[in-house]
C-alpha positions as CSV (number, residue, x, y, z in Angstrom):
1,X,20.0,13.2,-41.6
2,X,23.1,11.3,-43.5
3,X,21.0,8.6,-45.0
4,X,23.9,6.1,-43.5
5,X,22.1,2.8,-42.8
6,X,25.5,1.6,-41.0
7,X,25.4,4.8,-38.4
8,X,24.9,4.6,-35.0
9,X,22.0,5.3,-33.2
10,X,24.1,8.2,-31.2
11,X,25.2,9.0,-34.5
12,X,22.0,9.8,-35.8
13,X,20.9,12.0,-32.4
14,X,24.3,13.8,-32.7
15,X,23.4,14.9,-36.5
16,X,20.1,15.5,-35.7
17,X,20.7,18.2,-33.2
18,X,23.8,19.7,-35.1
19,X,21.0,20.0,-37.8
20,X,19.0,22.2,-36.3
21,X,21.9,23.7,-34.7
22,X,21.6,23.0,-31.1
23,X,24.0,23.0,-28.9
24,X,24.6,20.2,-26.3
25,X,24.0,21.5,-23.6
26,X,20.7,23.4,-24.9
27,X,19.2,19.9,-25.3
28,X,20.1,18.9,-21.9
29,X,18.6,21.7,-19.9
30,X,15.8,21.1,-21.9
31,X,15.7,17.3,-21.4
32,X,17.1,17.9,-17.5
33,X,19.9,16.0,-17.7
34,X,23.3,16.6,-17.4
35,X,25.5,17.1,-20.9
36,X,27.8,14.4,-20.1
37,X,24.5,11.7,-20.5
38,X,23.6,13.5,-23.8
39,X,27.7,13.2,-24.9
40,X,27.9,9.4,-23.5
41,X,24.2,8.7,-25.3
42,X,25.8,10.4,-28.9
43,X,29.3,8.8,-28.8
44,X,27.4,5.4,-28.0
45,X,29.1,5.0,-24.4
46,X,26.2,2.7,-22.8
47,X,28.3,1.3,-20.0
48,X,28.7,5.4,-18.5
49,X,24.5,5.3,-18.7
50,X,22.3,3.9,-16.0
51,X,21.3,0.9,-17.8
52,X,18.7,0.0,-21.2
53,X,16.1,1.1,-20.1
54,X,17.6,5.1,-19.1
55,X,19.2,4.7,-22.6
56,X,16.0,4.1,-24.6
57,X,14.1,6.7,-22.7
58,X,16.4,9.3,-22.7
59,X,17.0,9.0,-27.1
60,X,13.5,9.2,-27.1
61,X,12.8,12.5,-24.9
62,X,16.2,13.3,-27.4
63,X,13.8,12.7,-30.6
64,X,10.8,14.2,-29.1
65,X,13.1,17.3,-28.2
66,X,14.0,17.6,-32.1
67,X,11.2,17.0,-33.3
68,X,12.2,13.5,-35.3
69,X,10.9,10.1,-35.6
70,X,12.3,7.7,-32.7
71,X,11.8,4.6,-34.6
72,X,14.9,4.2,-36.6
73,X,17.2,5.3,-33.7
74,X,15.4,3.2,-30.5
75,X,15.4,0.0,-33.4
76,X,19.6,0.6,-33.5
77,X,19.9,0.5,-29.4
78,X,19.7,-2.6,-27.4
79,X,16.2,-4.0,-25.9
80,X,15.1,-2.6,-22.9
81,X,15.1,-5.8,-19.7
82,X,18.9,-7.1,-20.9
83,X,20.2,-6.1,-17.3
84,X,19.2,-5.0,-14.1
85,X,20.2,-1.8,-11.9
86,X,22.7,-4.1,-10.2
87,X,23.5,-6.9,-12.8
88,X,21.0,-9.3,-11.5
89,X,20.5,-11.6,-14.3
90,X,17.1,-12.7,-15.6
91,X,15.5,-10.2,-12.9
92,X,13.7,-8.2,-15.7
93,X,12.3,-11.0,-17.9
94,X,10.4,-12.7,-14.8
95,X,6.6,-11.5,-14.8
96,X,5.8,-8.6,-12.4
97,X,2.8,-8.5,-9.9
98,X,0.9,-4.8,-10.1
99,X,-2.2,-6.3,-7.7
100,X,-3.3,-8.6,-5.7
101,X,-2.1,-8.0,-1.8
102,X,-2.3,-10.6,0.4
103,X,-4.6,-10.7,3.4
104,X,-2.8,-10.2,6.6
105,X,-4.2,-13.0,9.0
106,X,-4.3,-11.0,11.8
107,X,-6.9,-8.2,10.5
108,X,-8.9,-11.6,9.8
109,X,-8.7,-12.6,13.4
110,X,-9.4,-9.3,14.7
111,X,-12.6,-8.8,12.2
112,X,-13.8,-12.1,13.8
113,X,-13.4,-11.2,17.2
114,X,-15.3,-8.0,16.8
115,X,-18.1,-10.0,15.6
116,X,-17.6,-12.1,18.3
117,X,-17.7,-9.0,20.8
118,X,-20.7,-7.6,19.4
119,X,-22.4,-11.0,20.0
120,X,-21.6,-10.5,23.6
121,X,-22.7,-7.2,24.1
122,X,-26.1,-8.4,22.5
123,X,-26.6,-10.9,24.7
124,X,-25.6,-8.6,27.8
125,X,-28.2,-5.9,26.8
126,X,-30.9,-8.9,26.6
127,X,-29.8,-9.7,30.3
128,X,-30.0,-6.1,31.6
129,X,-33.8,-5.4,29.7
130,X,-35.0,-8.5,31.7
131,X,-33.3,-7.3,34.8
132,X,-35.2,-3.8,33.9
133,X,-38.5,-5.4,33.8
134,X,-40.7,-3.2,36.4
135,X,-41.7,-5.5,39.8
136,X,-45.4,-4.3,40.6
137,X,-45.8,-5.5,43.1
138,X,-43.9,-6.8,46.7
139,X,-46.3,-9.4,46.9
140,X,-45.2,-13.5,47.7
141,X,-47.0,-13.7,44.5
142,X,-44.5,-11.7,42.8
143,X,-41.7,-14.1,44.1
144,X,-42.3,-17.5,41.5
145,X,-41.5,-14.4,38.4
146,X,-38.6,-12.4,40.0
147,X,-36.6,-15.8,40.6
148,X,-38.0,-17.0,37.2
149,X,-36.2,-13.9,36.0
150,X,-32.9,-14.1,37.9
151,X,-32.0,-17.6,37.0
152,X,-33.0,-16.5,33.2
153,X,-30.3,-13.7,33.7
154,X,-27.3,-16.5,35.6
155,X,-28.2,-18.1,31.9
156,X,-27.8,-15.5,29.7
157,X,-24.6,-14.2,31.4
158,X,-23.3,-17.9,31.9
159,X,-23.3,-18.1,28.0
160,X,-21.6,-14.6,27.4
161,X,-19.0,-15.8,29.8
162,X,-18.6,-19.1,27.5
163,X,-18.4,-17.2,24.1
164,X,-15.8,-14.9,25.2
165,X,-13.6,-17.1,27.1
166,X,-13.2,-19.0,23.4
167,X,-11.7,-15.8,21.8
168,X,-7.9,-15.6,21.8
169,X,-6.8,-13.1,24.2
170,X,-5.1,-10.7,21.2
171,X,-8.4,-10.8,20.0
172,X,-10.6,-9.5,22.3
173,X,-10.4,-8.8,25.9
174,X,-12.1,-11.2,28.6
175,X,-15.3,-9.8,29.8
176,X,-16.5,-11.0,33.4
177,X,-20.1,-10.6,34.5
178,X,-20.8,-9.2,37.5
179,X,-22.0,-11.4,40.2
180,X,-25.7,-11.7,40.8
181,X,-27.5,-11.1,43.8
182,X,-30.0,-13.7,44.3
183,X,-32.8,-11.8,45.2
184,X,-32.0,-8.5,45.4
185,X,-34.5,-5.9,47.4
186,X,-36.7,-3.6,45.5
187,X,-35.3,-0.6,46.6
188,X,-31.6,-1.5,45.5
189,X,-33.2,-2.4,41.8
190,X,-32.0,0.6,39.7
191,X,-28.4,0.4,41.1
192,X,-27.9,-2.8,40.1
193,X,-29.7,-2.5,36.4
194,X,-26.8,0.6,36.1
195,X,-24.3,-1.3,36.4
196,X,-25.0,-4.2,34.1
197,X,-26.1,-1.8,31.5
198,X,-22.2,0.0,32.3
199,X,-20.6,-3.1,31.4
200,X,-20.6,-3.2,27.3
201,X,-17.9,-0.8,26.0
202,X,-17.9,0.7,22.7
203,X,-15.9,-1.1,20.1
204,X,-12.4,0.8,18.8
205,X,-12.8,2.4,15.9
206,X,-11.0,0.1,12.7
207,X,-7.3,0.8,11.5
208,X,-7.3,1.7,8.2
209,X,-5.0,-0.2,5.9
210,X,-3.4,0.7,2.6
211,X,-4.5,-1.2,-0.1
212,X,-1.6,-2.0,-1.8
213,X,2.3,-1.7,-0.7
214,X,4.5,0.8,-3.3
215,X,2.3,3.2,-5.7
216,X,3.9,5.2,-8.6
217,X,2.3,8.2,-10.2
218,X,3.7,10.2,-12.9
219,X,2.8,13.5,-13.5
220,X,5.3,13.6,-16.5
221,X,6.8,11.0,-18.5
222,X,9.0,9.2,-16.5
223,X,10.7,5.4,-16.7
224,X,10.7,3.1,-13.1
225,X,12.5,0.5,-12.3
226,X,11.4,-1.6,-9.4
227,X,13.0,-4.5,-7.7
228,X,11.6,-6.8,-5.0
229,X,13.5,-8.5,-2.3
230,X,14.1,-11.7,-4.6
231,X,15.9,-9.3,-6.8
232,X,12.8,-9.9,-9.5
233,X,11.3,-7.2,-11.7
234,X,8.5,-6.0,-10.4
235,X,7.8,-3.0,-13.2
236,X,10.4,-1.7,-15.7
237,X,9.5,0.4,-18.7
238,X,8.0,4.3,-18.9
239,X,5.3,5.6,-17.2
240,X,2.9,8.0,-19.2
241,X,1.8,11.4,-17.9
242,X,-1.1,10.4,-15.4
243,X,-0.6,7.1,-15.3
244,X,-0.6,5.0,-11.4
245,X,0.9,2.1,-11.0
246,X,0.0,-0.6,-7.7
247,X,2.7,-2.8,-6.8
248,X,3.1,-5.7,-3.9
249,X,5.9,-7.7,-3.3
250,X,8.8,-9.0,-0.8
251,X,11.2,-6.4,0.9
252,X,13.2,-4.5,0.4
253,X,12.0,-2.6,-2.5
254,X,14.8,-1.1,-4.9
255,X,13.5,1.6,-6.9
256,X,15.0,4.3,-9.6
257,X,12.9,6.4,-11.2
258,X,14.5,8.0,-14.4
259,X,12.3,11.7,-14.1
260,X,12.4,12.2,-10.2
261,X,10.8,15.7,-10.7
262,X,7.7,14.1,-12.5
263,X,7.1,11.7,-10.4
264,X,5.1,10.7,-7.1
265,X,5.8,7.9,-5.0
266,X,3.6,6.3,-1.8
267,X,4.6,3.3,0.3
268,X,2.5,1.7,2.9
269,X,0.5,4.5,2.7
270,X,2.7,7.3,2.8
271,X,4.2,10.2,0.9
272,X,8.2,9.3,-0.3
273,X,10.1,12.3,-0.5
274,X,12.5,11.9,-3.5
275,X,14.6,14.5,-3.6
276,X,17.2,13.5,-0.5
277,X,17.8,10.2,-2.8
278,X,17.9,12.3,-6.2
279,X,20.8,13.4,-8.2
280,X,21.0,14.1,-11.9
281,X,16.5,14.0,-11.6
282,X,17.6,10.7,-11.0
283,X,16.2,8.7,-7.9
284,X,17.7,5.9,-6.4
285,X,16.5,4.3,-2.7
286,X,15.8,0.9,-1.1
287,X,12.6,1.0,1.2
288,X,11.9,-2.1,3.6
């Protein structure tokens, strides 16, 4: 190139590709951008581009492109972090948080109850196996055991009644115990053992929860920008072919991703489709 220590770092690009006598608007098919971001990178025109960080990354797809050394040209263009998407000052300096979700209270509540519930149901199936146990005989001897066994029973379902009235009602649902005859005959025996057996119900099968808020994958090279609802940083620099990215914070999230195409995006869970919020394989969208 010219050797000219006092030339631009769009200066050096532009004689670079004229070098190897490329036309513009080769380099920006190839580099999927439009030719009026190469011509505003070349003549230097920063304020037309979206920001330090597009500027660096897009010189340096430029250099990989042509097959030069980025180093000279990315040390002649301002830092990456000096601004935000929207002006917010200082956003980009302030440390970003890639982990660490908080608990939600409410799944802790709800694990407790379950444990709570499956107490119960233990302590109901105790009830029903001594209301099960076989009478032998009609006997008055038999009489002293089958009342020792139904006032054991008023116990056990007198404590489950206890336990579950504690639980807040979001929690769990009230159980009530069916009333118990005193001394029931012999013959009605298996009706009622059914229908204390019928009372425990199975427990709801658990909501799955994603683990973390906003993930980023990129399949390609590509720079993201993320911005919580404090208008702080969360992540801004280029992502490397393969690499994922976890990220937790306050909405609404601002995001721009530099290489739409390249690039995968999940939040709460779920797939993002980019390409209603792309333009120029640039993304911009707010999620909440």
């Amino acid at each position: 190139m010219g050797g000219n220590g006092a030339a631009s770092a769009g200066a050096l690009l532009r004689e670079a590709r004229m070098a190897q006598g490329m036309h513009i608007a080769v380099l920006a098919t190839h580099l999927k951008v439009s030719p009026r971001k190469l011509e505003a990178l070349e003549q230097d025109r920063h304020d037309e581009l979206q920001g330090p960080t597009f500027v660096r990354a897009l010189a340096q797809a430029a250099c990989r492109a042509l097959k030069i050394d980025p180093a000279p040209i990315l040390a002649l263009l301002p830092p990456a972090g000096q601004r935000t998407l929207d002006d917010v000052g200082g956003g980009l300096n302030a440390p970003f948080r890639e982990h660490g979700m908080r608990r939600d209270p409410a799944l802790e509540l709800d694990a407790k109850g379950k444990g709570v519930l499956v107490t119960v149901l233990v302590l109901l199936m105790g009830a029903a196996l001594l209301w099960l146990v076989p009478r032998q005989s009609s006997s008055p001897d038999s009489s002293p055991a089958a009342a020792a066994s139904s006032a054991a029973m008023d116990q056990v379902l007198g404590a489950a009644s206890q336990v579950v009235s504690a639980l807040t009602p979001a929690s769990v649902p009230a159980l009530v115990p069916a009333p118990v005859p005193a001394e029931p005959a012999a013959a009605s025996a298996p009706t009622s053992a059914a229908s204390v057996a019928a009372v425990p119900a199975a427990p709801a099968a658990p909501v799955l929860v994603p683990d973390h808020l906003l993930q980023v994958r990129a399949t390609v090279e590509s720079w993201v920008e993320v911005l919580d609802g404090n208008g702080q940083a969360m992540i801004s620099r280029t992502l490397q072919p393969g690499e994922t990215v976890d990220l937790d914070g306050a909405l609404p999230l601002r995001v721009k991703i530099g290489n739409a195409i390249g690039t995968e995006l999940r939040f709460r869970g779920q797939p993002v489709d980019l390409a209603a919020a792309t333009r120029d394989n640039v993304a911009r969208l707010e999620l909440k």
